[in-house]
Legacy VTK file of the C-alpha trace (Angstrom):
# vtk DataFile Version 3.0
C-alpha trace
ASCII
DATASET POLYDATA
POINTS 119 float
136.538 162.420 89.661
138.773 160.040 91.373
137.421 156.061 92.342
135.068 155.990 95.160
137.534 153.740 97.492
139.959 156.412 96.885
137.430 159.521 97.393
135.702 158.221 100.798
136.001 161.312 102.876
134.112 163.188 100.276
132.298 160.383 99.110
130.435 159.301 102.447
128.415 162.423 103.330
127.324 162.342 99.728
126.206 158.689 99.741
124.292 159.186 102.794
122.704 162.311 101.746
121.736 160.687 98.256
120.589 157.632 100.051
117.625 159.369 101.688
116.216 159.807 98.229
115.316 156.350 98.194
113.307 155.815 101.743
110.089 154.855 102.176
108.609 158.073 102.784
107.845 161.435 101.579
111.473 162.935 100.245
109.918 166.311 98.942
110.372 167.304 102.967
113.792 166.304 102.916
115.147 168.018 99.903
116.073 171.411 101.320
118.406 169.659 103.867
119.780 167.403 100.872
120.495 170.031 98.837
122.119 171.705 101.581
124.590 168.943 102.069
125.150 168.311 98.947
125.855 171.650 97.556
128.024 171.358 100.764
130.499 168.382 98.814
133.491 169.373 96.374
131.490 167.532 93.718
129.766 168.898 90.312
126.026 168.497 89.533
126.952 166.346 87.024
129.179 164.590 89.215
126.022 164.683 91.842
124.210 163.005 89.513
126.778 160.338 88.273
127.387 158.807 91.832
123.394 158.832 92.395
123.088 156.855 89.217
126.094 154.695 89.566
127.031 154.473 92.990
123.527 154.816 94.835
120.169 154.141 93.053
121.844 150.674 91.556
121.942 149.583 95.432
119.297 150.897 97.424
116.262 151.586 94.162
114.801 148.064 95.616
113.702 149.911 98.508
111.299 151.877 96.712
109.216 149.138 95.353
109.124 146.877 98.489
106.151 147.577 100.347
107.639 148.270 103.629
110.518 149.590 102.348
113.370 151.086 104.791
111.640 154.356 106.067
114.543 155.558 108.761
117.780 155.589 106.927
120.236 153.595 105.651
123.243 152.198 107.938
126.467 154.587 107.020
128.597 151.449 107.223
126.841 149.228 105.304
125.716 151.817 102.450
129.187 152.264 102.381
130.282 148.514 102.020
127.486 147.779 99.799
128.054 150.531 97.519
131.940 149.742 97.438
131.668 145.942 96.926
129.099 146.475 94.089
131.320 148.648 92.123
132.250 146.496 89.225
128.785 144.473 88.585
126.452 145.385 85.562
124.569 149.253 86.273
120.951 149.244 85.447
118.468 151.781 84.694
118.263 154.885 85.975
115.195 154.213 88.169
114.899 157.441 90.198
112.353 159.877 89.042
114.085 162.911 87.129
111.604 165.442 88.129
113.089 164.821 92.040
116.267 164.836 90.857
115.730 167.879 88.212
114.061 169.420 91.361
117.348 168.704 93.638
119.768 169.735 91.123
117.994 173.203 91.543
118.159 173.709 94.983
121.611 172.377 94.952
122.635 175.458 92.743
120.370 178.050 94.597
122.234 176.490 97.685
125.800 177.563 96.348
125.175 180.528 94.840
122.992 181.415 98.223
126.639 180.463 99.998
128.634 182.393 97.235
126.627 185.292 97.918
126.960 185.402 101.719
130.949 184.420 101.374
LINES 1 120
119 0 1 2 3 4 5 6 7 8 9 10 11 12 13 14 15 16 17 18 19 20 21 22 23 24 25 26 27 28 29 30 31 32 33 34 35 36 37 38 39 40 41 42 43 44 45 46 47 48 49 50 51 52 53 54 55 56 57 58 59 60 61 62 63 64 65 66 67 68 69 70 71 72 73 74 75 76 77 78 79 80 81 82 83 84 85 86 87 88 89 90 91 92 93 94 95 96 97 98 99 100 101 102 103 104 105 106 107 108 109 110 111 112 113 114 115 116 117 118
């Protein structure tokens, strides 16, 4: 998988997708459409899962223990700065639950074998 900065096209839909994980609000509603656009992206699960660790969750996991949190979405511009100017400082836990993401991972390959299926 190449460098973020040098993977943006593909990159971008992908951080904004994975960035709704971490609103303030209820994401089991939102994980159909996720999974949709992310099964949509050239990536791997385990690639899936390596920029949500890396790339995502390090940046925005603060917004799930504030308690009024962002609830609308993230700016595209500035998840996309942030995440790109963070890049080289220490990575910290995963934080995110693994049940949503175990949960996600499984739609996301129902999603492409649903799109393998209909061609």
């Amino acid at each position: 998988m190449r460098p973020p900065a040098e993977d943006l096209a593909q990159r971008r839909p992908v951080w904004l997708a994975l960035s709704e994980l971490f609103l303030d609000t209820d994401i089991e509603t939102l994980l159909p459409s996720l999974a949709h656009a992310l099964a949509a992206s050239a990536y791997s699960e385990a690639e899936l899962e390596r920029i949500l660790r890396d790339e995502v969750q390090p940046l925005l996991q603060w917004n799930l223990l504030s308690v009024a949190g962002v609830w609308d979405g993230f700016d595209a511009e500035w998840l996309e700065h942030s995440i790109l100017a963070r890049r080289h400082r220490l990575r910290l836990p995963f934080l995110f639950p693994h049940e949503e993401w175990r949960w996600l991972a499984l739609l996301i390959r129902a999603e492409r074998e649903r799109c393998l299926a209909t061609g």
